[in-house]
FIMARZA-545519 format. One record per residue (C-alpha): x, y, z; residue number from 1. Coordinates in Angstrom, 3 decimals, decimal comma, padded with zeros to 6 digits. Layout:
N
        x        y        z num
        X        Y        Z NUM
...
***
This chain:
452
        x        y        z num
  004,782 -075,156  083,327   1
  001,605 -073,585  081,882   2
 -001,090 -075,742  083,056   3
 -004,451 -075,636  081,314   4
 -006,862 -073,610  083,482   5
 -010,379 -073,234  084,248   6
 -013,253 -071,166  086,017   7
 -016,031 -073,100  087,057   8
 -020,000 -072,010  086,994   9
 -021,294 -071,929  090,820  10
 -024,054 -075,136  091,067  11
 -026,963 -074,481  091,450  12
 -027,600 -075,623  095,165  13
 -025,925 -072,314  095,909  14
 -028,771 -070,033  095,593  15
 -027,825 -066,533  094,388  16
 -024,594 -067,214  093,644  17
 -023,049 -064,819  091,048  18
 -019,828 -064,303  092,369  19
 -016,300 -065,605  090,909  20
 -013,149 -065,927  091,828  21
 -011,479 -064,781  088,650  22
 -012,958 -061,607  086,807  23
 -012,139 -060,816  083,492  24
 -009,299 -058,133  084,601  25
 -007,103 -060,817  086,391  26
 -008,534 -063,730  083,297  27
 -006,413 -061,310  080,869  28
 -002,901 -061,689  083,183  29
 -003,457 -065,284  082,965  30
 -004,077 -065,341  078,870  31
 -001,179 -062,704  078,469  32
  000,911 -065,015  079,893  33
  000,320 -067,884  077,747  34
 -001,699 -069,838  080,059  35
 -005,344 -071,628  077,989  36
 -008,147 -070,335  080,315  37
 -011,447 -071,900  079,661  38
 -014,538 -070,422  081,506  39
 -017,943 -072,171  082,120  40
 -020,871 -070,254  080,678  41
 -022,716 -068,168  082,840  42
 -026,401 -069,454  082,132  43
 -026,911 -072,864  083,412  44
 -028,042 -075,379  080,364  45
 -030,595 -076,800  082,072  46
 -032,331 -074,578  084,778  47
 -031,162 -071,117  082,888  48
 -029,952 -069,327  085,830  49
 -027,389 -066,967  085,734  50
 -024,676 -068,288  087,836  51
 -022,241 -065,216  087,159  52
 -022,158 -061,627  087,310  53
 -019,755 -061,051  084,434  54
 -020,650 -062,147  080,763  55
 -018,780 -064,742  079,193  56
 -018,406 -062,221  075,854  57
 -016,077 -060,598  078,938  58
 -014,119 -063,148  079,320  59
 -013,756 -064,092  075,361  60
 -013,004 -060,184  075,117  61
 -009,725 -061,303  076,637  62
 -008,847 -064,460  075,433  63
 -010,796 -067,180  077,125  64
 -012,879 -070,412  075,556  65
 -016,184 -071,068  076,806  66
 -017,118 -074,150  077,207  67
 -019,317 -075,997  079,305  68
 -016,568 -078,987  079,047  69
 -013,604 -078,411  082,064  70
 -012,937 -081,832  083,108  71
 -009,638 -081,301  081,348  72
 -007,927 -078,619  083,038  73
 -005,433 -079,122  085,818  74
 -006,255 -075,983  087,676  75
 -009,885 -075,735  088,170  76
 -010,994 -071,705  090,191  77
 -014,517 -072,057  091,953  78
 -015,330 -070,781  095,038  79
 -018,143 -072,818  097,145  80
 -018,064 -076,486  097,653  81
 -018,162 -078,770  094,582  82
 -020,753 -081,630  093,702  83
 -019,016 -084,729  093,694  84
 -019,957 -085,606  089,677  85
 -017,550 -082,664  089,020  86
 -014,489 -083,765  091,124  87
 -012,198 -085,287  088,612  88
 -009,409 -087,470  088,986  89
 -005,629 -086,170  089,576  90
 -007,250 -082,027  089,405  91
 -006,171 -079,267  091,044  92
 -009,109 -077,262  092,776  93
 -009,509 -073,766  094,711  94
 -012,586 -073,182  096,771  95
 -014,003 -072,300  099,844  96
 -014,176 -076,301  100,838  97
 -015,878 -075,799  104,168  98
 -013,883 -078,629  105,889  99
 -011,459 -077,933  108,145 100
 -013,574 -078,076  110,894 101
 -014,704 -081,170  110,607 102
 -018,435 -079,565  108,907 103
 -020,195 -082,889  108,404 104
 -021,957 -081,960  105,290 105
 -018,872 -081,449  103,399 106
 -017,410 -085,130  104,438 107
 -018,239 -086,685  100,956 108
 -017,023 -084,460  099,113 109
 -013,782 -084,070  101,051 110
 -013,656 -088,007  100,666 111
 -013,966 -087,444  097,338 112
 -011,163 -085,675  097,009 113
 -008,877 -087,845  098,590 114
 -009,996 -091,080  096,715 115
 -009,875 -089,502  093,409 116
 -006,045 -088,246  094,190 117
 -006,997 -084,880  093,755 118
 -005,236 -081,645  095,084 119
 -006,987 -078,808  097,317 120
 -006,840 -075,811  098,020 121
 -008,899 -073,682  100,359 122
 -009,298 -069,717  100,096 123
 -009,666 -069,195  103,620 124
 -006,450 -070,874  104,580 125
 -004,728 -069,077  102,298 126
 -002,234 -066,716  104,887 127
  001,123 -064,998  105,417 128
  003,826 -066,366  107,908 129
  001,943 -064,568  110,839 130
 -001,160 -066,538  110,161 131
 -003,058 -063,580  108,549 132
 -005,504 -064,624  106,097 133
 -004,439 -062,680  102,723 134
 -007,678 -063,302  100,910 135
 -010,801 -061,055  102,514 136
 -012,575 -059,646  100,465 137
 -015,626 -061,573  100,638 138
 -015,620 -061,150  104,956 139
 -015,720 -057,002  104,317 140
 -018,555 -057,672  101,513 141
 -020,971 -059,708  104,528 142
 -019,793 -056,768  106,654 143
 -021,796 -053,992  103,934 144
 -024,537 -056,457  102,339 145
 -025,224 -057,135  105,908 146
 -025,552 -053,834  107,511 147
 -027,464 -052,746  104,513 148
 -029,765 -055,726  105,092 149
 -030,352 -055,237  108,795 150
 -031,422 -051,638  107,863 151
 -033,548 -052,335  105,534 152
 -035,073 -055,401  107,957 153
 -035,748 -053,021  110,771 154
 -037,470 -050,399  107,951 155
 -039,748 -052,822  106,877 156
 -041,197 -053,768  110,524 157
 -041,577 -050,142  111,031 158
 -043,376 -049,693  108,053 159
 -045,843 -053,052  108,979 160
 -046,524 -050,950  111,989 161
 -047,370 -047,932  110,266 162
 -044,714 -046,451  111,965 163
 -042,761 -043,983  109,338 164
 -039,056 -043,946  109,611 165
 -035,613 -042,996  107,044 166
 -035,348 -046,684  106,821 167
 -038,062 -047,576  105,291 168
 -036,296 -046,413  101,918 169
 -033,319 -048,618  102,640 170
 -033,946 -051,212  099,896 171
 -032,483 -055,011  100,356 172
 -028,844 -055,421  098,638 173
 -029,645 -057,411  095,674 174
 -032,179 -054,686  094,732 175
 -029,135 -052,339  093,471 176
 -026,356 -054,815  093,714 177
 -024,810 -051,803  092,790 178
 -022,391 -050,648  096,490 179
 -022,008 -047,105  095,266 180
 -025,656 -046,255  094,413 181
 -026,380 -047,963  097,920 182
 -023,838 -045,904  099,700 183
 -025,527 -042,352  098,154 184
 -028,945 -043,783  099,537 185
 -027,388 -044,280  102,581 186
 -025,628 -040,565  102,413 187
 -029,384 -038,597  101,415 188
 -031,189 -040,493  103,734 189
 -028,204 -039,536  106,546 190
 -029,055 -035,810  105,566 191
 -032,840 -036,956  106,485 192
 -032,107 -037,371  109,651 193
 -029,940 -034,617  110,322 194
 -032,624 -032,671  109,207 195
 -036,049 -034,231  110,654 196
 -034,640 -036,914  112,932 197
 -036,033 -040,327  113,710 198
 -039,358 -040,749  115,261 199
 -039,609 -038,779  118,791 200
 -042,048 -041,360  119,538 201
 -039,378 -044,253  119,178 202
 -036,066 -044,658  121,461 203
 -033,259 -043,182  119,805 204
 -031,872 -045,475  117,241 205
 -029,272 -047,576  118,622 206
 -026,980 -050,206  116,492 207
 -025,101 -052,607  118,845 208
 -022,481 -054,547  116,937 209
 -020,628 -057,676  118,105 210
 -016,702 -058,270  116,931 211
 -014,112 -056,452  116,191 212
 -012,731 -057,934  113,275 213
 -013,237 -057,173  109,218 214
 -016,779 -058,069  108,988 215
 -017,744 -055,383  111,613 216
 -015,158 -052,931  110,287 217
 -017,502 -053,796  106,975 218
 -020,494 -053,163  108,701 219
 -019,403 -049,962  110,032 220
 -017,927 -048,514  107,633 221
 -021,464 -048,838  106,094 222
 -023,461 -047,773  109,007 223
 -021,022 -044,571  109,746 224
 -022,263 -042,939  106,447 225
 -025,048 -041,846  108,337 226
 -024,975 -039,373  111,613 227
 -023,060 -042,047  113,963 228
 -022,529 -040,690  117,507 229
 -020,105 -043,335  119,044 230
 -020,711 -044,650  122,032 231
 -019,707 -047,021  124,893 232
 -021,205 -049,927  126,750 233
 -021,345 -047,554  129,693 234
 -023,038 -044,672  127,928 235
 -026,334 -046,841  126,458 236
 -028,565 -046,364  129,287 237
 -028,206 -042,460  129,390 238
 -028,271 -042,413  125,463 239
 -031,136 -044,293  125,467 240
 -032,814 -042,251  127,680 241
 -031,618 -038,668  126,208 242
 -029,900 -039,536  122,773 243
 -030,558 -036,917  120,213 244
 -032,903 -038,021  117,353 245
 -030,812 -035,967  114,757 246
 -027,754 -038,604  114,987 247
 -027,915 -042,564  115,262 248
 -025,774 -044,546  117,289 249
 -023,054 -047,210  117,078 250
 -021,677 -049,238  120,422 251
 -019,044 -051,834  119,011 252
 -018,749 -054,776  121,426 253
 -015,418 -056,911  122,180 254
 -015,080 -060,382  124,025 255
 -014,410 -058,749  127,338 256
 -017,562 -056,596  126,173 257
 -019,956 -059,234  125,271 258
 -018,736 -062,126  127,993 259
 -018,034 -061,496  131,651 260
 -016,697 -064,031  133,854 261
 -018,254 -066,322  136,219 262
 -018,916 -066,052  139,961 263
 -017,469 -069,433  139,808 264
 -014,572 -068,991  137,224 265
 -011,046 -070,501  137,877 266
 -009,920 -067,255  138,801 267
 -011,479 -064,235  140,625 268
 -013,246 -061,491  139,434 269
 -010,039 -059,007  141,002 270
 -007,409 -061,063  139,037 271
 -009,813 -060,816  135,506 272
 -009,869 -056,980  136,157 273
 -006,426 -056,002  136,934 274
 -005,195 -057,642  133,519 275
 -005,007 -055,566  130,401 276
 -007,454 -056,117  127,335 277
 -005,145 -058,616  125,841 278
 -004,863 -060,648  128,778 279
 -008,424 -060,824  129,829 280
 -009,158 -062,340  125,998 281
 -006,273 -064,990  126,002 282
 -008,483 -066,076  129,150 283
 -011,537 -066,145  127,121 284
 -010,089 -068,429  124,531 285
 -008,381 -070,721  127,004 286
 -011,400 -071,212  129,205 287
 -014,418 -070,352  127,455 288
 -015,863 -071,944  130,021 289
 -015,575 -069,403  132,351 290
 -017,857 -066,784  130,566 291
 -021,179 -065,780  130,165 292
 -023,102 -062,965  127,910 293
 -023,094 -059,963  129,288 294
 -026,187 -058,903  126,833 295
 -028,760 -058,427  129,403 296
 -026,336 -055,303  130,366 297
 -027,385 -054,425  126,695 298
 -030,719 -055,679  125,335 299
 -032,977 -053,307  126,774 300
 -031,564 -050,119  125,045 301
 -030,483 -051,692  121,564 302
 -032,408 -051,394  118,690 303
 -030,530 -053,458  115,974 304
 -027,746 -056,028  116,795 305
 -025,006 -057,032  114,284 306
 -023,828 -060,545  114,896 307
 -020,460 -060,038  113,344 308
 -018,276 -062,484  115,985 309
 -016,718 -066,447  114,950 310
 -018,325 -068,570  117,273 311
 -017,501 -072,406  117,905 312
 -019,679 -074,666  120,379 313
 -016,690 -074,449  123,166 314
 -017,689 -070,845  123,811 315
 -020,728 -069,350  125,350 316
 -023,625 -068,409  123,542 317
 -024,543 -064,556  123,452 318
 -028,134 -065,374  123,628 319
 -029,533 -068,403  124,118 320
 -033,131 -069,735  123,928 321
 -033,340 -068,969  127,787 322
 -031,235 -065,706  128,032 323
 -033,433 -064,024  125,303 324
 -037,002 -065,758  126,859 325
 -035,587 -063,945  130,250 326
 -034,793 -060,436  128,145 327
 -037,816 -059,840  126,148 328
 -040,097 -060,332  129,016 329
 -037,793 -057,402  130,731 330
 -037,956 -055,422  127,360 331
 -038,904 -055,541  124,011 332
 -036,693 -052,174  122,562 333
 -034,660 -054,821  120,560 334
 -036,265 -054,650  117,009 335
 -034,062 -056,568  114,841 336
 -030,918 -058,640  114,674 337
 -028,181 -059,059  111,587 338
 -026,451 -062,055  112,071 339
 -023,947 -062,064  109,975 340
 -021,997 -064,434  110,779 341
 -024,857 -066,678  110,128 342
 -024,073 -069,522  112,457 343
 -027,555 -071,515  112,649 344
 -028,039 -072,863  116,499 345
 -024,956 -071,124  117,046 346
 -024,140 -068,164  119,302 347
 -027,581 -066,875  118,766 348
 -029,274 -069,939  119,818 349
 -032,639 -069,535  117,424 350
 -030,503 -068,208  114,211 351
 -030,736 -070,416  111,461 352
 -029,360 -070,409  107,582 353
 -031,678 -068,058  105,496 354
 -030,984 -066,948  101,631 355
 -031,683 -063,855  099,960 356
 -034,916 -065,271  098,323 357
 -036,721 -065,649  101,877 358
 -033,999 -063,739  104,102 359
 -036,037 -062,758  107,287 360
 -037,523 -064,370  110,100 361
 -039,427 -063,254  113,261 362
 -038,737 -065,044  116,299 363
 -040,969 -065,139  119,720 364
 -038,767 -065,238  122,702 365
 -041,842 -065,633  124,497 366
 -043,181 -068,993  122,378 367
 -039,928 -070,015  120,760 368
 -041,584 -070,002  117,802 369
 -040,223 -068,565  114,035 370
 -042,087 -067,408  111,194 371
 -040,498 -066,973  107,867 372
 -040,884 -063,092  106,711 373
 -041,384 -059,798  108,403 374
 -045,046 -060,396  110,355 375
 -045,308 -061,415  113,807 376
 -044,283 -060,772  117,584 377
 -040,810 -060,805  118,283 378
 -037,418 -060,282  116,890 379
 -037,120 -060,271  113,146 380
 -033,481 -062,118  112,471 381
 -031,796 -061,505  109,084 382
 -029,075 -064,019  108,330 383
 -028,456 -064,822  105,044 384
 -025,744 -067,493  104,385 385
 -023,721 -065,639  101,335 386
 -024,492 -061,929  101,892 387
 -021,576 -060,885  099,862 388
 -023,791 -062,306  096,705 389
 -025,819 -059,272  096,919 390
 -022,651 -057,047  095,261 391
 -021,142 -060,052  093,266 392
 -019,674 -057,964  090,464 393
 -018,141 -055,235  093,484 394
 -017,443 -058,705  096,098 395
 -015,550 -060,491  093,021 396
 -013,292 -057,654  091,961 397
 -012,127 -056,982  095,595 398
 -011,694 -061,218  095,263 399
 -009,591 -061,082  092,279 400
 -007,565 -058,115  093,344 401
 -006,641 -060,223  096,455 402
 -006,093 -063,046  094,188 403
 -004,185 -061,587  091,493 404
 -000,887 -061,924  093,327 405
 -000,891 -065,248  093,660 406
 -003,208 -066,606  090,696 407
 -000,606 -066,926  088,160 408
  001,801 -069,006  090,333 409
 -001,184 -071,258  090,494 410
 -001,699 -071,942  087,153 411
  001,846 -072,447  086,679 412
  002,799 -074,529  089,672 413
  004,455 -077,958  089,050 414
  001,656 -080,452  090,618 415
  003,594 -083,941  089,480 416
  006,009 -083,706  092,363 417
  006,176 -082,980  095,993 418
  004,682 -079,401  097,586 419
  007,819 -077,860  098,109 420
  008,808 -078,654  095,141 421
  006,020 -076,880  093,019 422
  006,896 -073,494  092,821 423
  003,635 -072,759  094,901 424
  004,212 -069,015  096,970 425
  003,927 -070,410  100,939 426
  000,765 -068,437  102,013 427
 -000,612 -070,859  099,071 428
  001,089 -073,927  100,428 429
 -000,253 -073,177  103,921 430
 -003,985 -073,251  102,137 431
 -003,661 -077,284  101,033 432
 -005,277 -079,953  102,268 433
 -004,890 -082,742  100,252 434
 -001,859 -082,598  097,506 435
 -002,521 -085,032  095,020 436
 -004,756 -086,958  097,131 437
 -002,872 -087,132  100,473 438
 -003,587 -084,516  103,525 439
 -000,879 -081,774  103,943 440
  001,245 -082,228  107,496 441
 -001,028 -079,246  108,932 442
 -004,428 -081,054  107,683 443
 -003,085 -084,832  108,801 444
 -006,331 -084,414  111,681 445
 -008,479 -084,750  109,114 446
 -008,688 -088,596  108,298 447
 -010,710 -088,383  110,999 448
 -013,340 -086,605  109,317 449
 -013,637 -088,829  106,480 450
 -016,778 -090,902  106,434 451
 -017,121 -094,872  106,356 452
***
């Protein structure tokens, strides 16, 4: 079955947003194969924004129809969350739906869904039988737009100060969008500071990231182009007091880094210890309740921190409005903070959602105040909500090439019958939540979500 297929423009609520699922490369597979591809135009008729890195003449150059007009395919590619007006009865559609977890803003449109017997699928669901996620692109992407970001943040609020430093050439992401010219910046301005150092009159520059996982393996992998000198939590207070101004440093932060238990925690400090790494985090995630940040072990010789960590409001904040009160008035090295992540009230208690238009704030520990932009006292906080816009045409190919295994299947899945009958591969069946407007077995918890 070839079903007619579509990719859909980004709305325009999503600021920035020039990313797609499908690029023209993996839009060819699907036309050599016989399957009619029509792709939204990139300009949006009424407000004129672009909405998409690639041209449509791109996707025409390989057999596509642009047309504004998709309500007819059966197989509709997007990637954020979809205004209701464009949900259309008995459709198939891909996206990042933002509703698994219950996220109350998306509850209409998941509502929608259902009532208009629709079928979807959600990229981040999308894993193998060990419950590895098979599309991540777009986590790595935050991981370098971020890093990049945070950089440039912290060389800006040198530069108010009239303070000169190698960041201060580090230009925001969107300004190339372009993650090769970036990464030769990054490279000459490394060979800076080999050469002249950092400022002997600052602390030695020290980048303290939280997580483990792909988004901090994206930030470093960024970060290490410069002269990165590795370190551990136990070597920042002697680094900060010695560390050599011709290198930078990088101190990468696990749970049983960033938490430490309780004096009060079901089980003693001597039993935590003797248990390997492994052990001591399945004891994080079944009592979360037993931890606190162990940040204030860190603050005071950190001057950047990468928020690259999931967080969910069962576990314990890294710093909250109290914590980081109680750590600036010990020590105000901490110049900037990338969070990444970008959970608003979340495990950085006074983050909230900014966009690449207006992407920094400064915070006041001491007044709990925040100011958009890079003036003030305090902590300037980057966290743009969809970082990985800021290389849309290099985040989208990494997308598609993740994709491109599976995106044929899609468009030629049987979606009259049952699941396991529709010739979907099973790291795609795993990613439904509704099939033709009923939840999935996995997703059944998720009547409750739907509004009144």
């Amino acid at each position: 079955m070839k079903n007619p297929t579509a990719i859909r423009r980004e709305d325009l609520s999503k600021r920035g947003e020039k990313r797609v699922a499908v690029v023209p490369a993996l839009a060819r597979t699907l036309t050599d194969q016989g399957i009619a591809l029509s792709v939204q135009p990139r300009q949006h008729p009424e407000a004129g924004t672009i909405k998409r890195a690639f041209e449509d003449s791109d996707y025409q150059a390989v057999g596509a129809q642009i047309t504004e007009d998709i309500a007819a395919a059966q197989v509709v590619f997007g990637l954020k969350e979809i205004k209701l007006d464009y949900i259309h009865s008995g459709r198939t559609y891909l996206c990042f739906s933002h509703t698994h977890k219950g996220q109350v803003k998306n509850r209409p449109m998941l509502k929608a869904f259902k009532e208009r017997g629709a079928t979807l699928m959600d990229y981040e669901l999308m894993v193998d039988e060990s419950g590895a996620r098979v599309i991540t692109a777009f986590t790595y992407f935050a991981g370098y737009a971020g890093m990049v970001d945070t950089l440039w943040t912290v060389g800006r609020r040198y530069a108010r100060a009239g303070q000169p430093h190698p960041f201060s050439r580090v230009p925001q992401s969107i300004e190339t969008e372009d993650l090769g010219v970036i990464k030769q910046l990054l490279a000459e301005i490394g060979q800076d500071i080999t050469v002249h150092g950092t400022p002997a009159d600052l602390p030695p520059f020290i980048n303290v990231i939280l997580g483990e996982g792909k988004t901090s393996y994206g930030a470093q992998e960024i970060y290490d182009i410069l002269p990165v000198t590795e370190i551990g939590l136990g070597d920042l207070a002697t680094t900060y007091a010695e560390g050599d101004r011709h290198r930078v440093y990088k101190c990468v932060l696990g749970i049983t880094d960033m938490f430490r238990l309780k004096s009060d925690a079901q089980i003693s400090l001597a039993e935590y210890a003797a248990r390997d790494k492994a052990g001591r985090e399945a004891h994080y995630f079944q009592h979360p309740e037993d931890f606190e940040s162990n940040l204030d072990q860190v603050l005071s010789y950190t001057t950047i921190l990468m928020n690259c960590i999931l967080w969910g409001p069962e576990f314990p904040r890294t710093m909250s409005l109290d914590f980081t009160a109680e750590q600036w008035a010990r020590s105000q090295t901490l110049q900037a903070i990338g969070d990444v992540t970008c959970d608003p009230a979340g495990s950085i208690e006074f983050s909230k959602e900014t966009w690449i238009d207006n992407p920094v704030f400064v915070y006041d520990p001491a007044t709990r105040t925040a100011v958009d932009g890079f003036a003030g006292e305090g902590i300037a906080v980057m966290a743009v909500t969809n970082l990985p816009c800021e290389f849309s045409a290099d985040a989208s190919a990494q997308f598609s090439e993740n994709l491109a295994p599976y995106a044929a299947a899609i468009a030629t899945a049987d979606y009259t019958g049952a699941l396991e009958d529709s010739g979907l591969p099973a790291d795609i069946q795993r990613s439904v939540i509704l099939w033709r407007g009923e939840f999935t077995e996995p997703y059944r918890y998720m009547t409750d979500f739907l509004p009144d």
